[in-house]
N, C-alpha and C positions, 0 to 999 in steps of 0.2 A: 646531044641526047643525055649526057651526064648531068647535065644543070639542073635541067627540069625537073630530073628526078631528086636530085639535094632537095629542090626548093620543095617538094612535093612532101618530102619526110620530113622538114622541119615545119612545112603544114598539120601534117598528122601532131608531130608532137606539140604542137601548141595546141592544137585543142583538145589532146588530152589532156595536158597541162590546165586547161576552162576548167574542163568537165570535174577535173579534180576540184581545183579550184573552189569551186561551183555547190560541190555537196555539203561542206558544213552550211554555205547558205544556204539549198534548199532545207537542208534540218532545220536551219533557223524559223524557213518559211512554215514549216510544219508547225512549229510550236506554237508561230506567233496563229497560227490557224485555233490550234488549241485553244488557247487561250483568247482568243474572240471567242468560238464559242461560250467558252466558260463564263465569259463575260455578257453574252447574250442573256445565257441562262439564268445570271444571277437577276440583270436585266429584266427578267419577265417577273422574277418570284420579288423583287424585292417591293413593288407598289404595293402587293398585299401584307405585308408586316412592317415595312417604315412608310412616314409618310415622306411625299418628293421634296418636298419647301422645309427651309427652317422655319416658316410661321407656322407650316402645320403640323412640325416637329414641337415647338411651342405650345401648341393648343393643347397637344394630346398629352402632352407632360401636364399641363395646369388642368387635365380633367382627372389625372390620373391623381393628383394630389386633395383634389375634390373630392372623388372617391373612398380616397385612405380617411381624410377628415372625419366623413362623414361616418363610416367605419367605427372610427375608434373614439368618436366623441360619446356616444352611447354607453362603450364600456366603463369610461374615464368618469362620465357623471357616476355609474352604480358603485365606483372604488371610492368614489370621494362620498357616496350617500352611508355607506357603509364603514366606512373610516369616520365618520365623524358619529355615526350611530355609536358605535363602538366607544368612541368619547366620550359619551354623554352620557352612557349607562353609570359608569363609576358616580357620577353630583348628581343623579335621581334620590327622591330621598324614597322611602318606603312609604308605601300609602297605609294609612291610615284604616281601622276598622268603621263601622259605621256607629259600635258603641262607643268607641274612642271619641269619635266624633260627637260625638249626645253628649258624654260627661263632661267634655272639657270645657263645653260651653260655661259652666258654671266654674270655672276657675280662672282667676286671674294669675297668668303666668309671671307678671310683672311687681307682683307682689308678695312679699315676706312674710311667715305666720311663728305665730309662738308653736313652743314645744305641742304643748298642749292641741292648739287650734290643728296645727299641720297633724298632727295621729289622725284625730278625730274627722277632716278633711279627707285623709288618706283613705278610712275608714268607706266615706261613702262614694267616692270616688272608683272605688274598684269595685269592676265587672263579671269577675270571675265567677264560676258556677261551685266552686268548689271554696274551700277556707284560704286564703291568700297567705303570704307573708311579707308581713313589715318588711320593707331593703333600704338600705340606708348608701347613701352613696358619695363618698364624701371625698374631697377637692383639697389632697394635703402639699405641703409648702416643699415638698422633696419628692422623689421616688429612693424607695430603697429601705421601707420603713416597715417594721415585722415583730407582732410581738403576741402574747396572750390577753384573753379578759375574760374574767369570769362574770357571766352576766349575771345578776340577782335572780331574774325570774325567765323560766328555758320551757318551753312549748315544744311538743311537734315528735319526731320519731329518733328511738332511741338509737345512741351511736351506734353501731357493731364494731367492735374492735377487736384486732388479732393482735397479741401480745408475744414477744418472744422474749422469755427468759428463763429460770430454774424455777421460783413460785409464781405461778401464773395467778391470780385475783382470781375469785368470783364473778361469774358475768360477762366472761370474755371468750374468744375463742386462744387456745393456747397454739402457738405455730413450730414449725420442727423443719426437718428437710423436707419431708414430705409436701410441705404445704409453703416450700420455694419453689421446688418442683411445681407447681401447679400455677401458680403465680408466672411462670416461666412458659409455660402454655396460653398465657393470656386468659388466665380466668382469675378476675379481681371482684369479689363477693362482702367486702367489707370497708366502711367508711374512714377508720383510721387505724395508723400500727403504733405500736410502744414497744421498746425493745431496750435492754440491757445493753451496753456496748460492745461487750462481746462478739455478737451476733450481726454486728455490722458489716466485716470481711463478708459474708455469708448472702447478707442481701444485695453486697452492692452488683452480685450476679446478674440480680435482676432489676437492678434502679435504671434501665431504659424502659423498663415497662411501669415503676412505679413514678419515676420522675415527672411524666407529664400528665399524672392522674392527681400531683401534689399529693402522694400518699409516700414518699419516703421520708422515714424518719430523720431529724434535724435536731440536734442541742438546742436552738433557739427557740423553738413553739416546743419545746419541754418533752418530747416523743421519746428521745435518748435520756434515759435517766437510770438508776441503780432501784430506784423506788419504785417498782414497777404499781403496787398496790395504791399508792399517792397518786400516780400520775393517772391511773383509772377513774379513782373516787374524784380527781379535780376534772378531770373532759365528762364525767357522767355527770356531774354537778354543774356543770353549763360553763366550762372552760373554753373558749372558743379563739383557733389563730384569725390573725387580722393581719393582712400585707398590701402594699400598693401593687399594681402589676407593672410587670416588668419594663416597662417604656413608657409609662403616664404615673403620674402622681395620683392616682386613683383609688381610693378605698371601697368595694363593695362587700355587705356583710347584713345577714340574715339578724335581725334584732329577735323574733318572734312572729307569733300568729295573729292574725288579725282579730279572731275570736279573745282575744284577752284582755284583758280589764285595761284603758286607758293608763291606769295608773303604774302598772308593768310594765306598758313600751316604755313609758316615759321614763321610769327607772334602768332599764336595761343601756338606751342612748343615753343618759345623763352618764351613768359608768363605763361605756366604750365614747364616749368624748372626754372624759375628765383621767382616762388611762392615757388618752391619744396626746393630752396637752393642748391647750388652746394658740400656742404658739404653731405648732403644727397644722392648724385644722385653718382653711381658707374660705371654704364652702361646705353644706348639707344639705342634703332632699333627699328626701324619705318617697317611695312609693310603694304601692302594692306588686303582686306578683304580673296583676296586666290592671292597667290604668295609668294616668298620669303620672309624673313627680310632681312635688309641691316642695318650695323653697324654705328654707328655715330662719328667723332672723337669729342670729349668730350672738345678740345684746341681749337677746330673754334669757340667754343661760344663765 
């Protein structure tokens, strides 16, 4: 009766010993349950956002590149219509008026005139509604070149000059602090200054406002001087500075009015070319204030 009962308990205990056994795997079974599902459900959703095949994982990429193409080929033409628009403005030349056009027919741009011819040429060449002026525009063999010329015969409106010294001239306006002061406000009323040297410390206050007007006074175009009364009577007597600009070997410079006797331009250029030195001087044309240039031959002088 003893036996049976042994073998009886070491029955029980073995199968609790399964059951134990047994539960980390049905956990396992749990999961792997889980996990099907989870795998089902992806299973359903994913035919609506990928495609099944890699050919029609292919397809859908090379429409989707089709797409972007087509996209951005549109913008890409307007950047490049636009970028090169943008190029082009700068080598446009300015168009022309339509009296521009009228007059120049009658000129040979290819051709060289004497003193003489080229005024008189100039003369009827310009359009203008009002009295023009002679401009001379000359092609010199350096930049850096600056000096005075008193023309023979001076047309057109009188200088105004502000003078700063102890005897102010006749005929000018005399200047003081007051009228740096003012000058310092950006209000510039008059076409040239002369000043004693003194007075130099005084303006260079304001030489950001007169320096790009070229109305500060300079030793070399004769503005700084002692002789304040001299230096008046020679700019009111047709004294006039002449410089190249600053990064071209270029001379422009007002000769006179078109209303004047043929024989005054012609004297006034023959003495700003024979100041200038013929070593210096490369090229000349002369035009009016709107009208063509006409060339000058350089041997008639």
């Amino acid at each position: 009766m003893g036996r049976p009962r042994i073998k009886v308990m070491d029955d029980s205990q073995v199968e609790v010993k399964e059951k134990t056994s047994t539960r980390p795997s049905s956990g396992g079974k749990k999961v792997k349950t889980a996990k099907s599902e989870a795998d089902k459900a992806s299973s359903e959703v994913e035919p609506t956002t990928e495609p099944k095949t890699s050919a029609e994982k292919n397809q859908t990429s090379e429409a989707k590149v089709v797409v972007d193409d087509s996209a951005v080929k549109p913008q890409s033409e307007e950047k490049v219509k636009t970028e090169s628009s943008k190029k082009q403005k700068p080598g446009k030349a300015k168009p022309r008026s339509k009296k521009y056009q009228e007059v120049i027919k009658d000129l040979d741009r290819t051709k060289t005139y004497s003193l003489e011819e080229a005024i008189d040429l100039v003369k009827k060449l310009s359009y203008s509604q009002f009295n023009g002026t002679l401009e001379a525009h000359i092609n010199t063999a350096q930049t850096g070149i600056r000096s005075l010329v008193s023309l023979p015969f001076v047309a057109g409106k009188k200088l105004r000059i502000l003078a700063f010294g102890t005897k102010t001239p006749e005929g000018v306006t005399a200047g003081d602090d007051t009228t740096i002061d003012t000058i310092s406000k950006g209000k510039v009323d008059f076409d040239l200054i002369i000043t004693t040297p003194e007075w130099m410390p005084k303006l260079a206050k304001v030489a950001k406002i007169l320096g790009p007007k070229d109305l500060m006074p300079n030793p070399k175009n004769g503005t700084i001087t002692e002789d304040l009364k001299k230096a008046v009577e020679g700019f009111q007597s047709g004294k006039t500075e002449y410089k190249t600009e600053a990064k071209t070997p270029v001379i422009h410079l007002a000769l006179g009015k078109l209303n004047q006797p043929n024989e005054e331009l012609v004297a006034n250029t023959k003495t700003l070319l024979q100041t200038l030195g013929k070593s210096k001087v490369k090229k000349v044309s002369l035009s009016p204030t709107m009208g063509p240039s006409v060339k000058i031959n350089l041997t008639s002088l």
